[in-house]
NUDREN-227294 format. One record per atom (N, C-alpha, C): residue number from 1; residue in one letter; atom name; x, z, y. Coordinates in steps of 0.02 Angstrom, whole numbers, plus 50000, padded with zeros to 5 digits. Layout:
BEGIN
   seq   type   atom       X       Z       Y
   NUM      A     CA       X       Z       Y
...
! end
This chain:
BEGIN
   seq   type   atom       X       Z       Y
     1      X      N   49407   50506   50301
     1      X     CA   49423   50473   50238
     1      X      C   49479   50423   50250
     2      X      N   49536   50412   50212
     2      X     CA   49581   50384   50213
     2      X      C   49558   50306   50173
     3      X      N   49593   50250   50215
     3      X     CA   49587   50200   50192
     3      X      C   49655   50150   50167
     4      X      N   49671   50150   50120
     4      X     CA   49723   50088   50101
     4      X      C   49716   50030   50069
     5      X      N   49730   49985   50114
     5      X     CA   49732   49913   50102
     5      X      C   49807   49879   50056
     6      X      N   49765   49843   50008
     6      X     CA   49820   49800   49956
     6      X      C   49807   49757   49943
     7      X      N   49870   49710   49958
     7      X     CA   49862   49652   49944
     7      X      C   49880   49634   49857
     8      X      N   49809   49578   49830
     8      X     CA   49832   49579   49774
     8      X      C   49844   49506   49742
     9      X      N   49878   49475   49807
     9      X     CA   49912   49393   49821
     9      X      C   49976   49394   49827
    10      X      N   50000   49456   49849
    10      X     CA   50082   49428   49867
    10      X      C   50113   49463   49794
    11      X      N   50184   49418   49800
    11      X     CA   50210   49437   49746
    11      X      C   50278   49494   49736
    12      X      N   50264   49498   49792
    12      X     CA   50313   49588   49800
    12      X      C   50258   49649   49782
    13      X      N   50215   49623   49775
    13      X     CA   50156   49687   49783
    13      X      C   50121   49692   49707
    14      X      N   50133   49765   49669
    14      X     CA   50114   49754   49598
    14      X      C   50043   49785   49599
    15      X      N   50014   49745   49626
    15      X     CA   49922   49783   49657
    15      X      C   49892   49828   49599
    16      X      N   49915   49797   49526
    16      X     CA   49874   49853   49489
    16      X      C   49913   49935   49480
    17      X      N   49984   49918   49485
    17      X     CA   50020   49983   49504
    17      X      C   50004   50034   49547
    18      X      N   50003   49992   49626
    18      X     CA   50009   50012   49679
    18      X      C   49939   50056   49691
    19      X      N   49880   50028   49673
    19      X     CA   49815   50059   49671
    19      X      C   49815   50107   49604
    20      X      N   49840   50114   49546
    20      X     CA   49850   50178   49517
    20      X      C   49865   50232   49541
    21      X      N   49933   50236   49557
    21      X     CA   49967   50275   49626
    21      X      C   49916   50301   49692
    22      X      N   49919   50265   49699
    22      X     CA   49888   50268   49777
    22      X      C   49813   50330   49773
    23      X      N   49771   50303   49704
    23      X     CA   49706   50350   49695
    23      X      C   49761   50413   49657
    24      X      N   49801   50435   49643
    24      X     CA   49842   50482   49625
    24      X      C   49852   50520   49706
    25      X      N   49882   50501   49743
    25      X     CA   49889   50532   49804
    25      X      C   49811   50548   49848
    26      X      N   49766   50516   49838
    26      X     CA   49707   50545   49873
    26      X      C   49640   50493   49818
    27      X      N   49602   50532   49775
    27      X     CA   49564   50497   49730
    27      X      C   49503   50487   49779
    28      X      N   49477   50533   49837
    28      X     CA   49437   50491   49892
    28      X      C   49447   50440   49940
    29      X      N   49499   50428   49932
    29      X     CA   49524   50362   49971
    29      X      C   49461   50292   49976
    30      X      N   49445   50268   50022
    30      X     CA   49419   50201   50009
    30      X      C   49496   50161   49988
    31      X      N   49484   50111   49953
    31      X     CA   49523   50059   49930
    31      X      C   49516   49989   49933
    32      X      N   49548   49955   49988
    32      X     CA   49523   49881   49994
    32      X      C   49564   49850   49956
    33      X      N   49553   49791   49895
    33      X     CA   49609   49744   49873
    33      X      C   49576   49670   49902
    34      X      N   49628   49661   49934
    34      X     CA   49635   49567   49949
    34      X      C   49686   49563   49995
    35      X      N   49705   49509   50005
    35      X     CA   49735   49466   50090
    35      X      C   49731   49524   50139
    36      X      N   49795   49547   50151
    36      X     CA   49820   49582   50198
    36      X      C   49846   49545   50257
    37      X      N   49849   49475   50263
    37      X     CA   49885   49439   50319
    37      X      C   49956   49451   50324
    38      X      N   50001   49482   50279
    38      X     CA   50043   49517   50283
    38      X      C   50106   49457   50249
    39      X      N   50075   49415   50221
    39      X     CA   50113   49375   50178
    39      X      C   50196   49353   50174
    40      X      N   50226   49342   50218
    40      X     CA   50280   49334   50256
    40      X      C   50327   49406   50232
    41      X      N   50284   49469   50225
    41      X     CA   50336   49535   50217
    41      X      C   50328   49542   50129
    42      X      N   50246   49509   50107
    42      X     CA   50227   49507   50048
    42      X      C   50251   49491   49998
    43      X      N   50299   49435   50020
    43      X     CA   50361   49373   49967
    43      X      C   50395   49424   49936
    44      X      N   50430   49454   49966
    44      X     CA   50488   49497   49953
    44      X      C   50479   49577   49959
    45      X      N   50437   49590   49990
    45      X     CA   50449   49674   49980
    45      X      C   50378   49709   49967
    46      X      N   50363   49765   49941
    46      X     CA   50277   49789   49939
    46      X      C   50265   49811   49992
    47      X      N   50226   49825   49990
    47      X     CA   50183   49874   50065
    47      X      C   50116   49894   50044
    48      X      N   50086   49942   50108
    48      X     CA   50005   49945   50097
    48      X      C   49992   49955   50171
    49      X      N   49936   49972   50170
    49      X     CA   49916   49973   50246
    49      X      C   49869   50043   50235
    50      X      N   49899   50082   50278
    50      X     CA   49877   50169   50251
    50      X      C   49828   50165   50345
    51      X      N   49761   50169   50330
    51      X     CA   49727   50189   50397
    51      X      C   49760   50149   50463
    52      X      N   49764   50068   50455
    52      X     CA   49791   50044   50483
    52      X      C   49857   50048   50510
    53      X      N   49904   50072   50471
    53      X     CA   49983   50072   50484
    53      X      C   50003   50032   50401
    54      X      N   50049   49993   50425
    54      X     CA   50087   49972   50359
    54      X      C   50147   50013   50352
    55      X      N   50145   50013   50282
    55      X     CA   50213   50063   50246
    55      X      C   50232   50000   50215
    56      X      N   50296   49987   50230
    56      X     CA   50334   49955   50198
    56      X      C   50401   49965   50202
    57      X      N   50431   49958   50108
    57      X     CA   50492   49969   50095
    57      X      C   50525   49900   50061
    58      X      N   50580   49929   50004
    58      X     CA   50606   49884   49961
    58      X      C   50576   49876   49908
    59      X      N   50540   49938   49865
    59      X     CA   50545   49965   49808
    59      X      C   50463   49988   49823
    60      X      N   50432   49995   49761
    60      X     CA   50372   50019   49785
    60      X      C   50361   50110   49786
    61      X      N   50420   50131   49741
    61      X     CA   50429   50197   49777
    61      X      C   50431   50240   49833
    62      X      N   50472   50196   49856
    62      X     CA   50491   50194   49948
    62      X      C   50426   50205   49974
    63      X      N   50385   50144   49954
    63      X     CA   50333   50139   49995
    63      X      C   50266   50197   49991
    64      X      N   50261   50232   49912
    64      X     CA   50229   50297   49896
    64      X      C   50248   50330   49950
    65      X      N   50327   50353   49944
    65      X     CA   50338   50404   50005
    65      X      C   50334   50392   50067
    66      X      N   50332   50338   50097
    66      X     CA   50315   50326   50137
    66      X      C   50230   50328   50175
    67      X      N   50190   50319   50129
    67      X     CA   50115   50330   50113
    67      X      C   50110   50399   50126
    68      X      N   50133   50443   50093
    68      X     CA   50150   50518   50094
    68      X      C   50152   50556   50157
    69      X      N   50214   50511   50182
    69      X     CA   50244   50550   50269
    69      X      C   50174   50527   50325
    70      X      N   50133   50482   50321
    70      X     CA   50074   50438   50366
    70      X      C   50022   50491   50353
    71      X      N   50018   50511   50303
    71      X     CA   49962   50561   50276
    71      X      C   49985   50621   50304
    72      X      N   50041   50617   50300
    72      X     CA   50041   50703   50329
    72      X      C   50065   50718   50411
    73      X      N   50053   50648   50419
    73      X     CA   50065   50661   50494
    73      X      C   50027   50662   50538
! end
């Protein structure tokens, strides 16, 4: 079972977006929202944390496909 973590504190991160999406790419996913410790990358850009790897881009697109390539690798 795949796990992604979101933070839904920082303000690069549109948590109610990002978790729409995210159950779109795998609807069995567990889904953690809170404090990622991530804060510092959080200010300015999104991310998630896919099965303990962070995907992070500019754009939260980026970061879907990026989610994408972790899954299928």
């Amino acid at each position: 079972m795949n796990e992604f973590k979101v933070c839904d504190i920082c303000e690069a991160v549109d948590s109610e977006s990002m978790i729409k999406r995210l159950k779109e790419i795998d609807p069995e996913a567990e889904i953690v929202v809170g404090c990622t410790g991530f804060c510092g990358i959080g200010a300015t850009k999104p991310f998630v944390i896919v099965n303990g790897i962070p995907a992070i881009a500019v754009t939260e697109d980026e970061v879907i496909n990026k989610v994408k390539e972790i899954l299928n690798n």
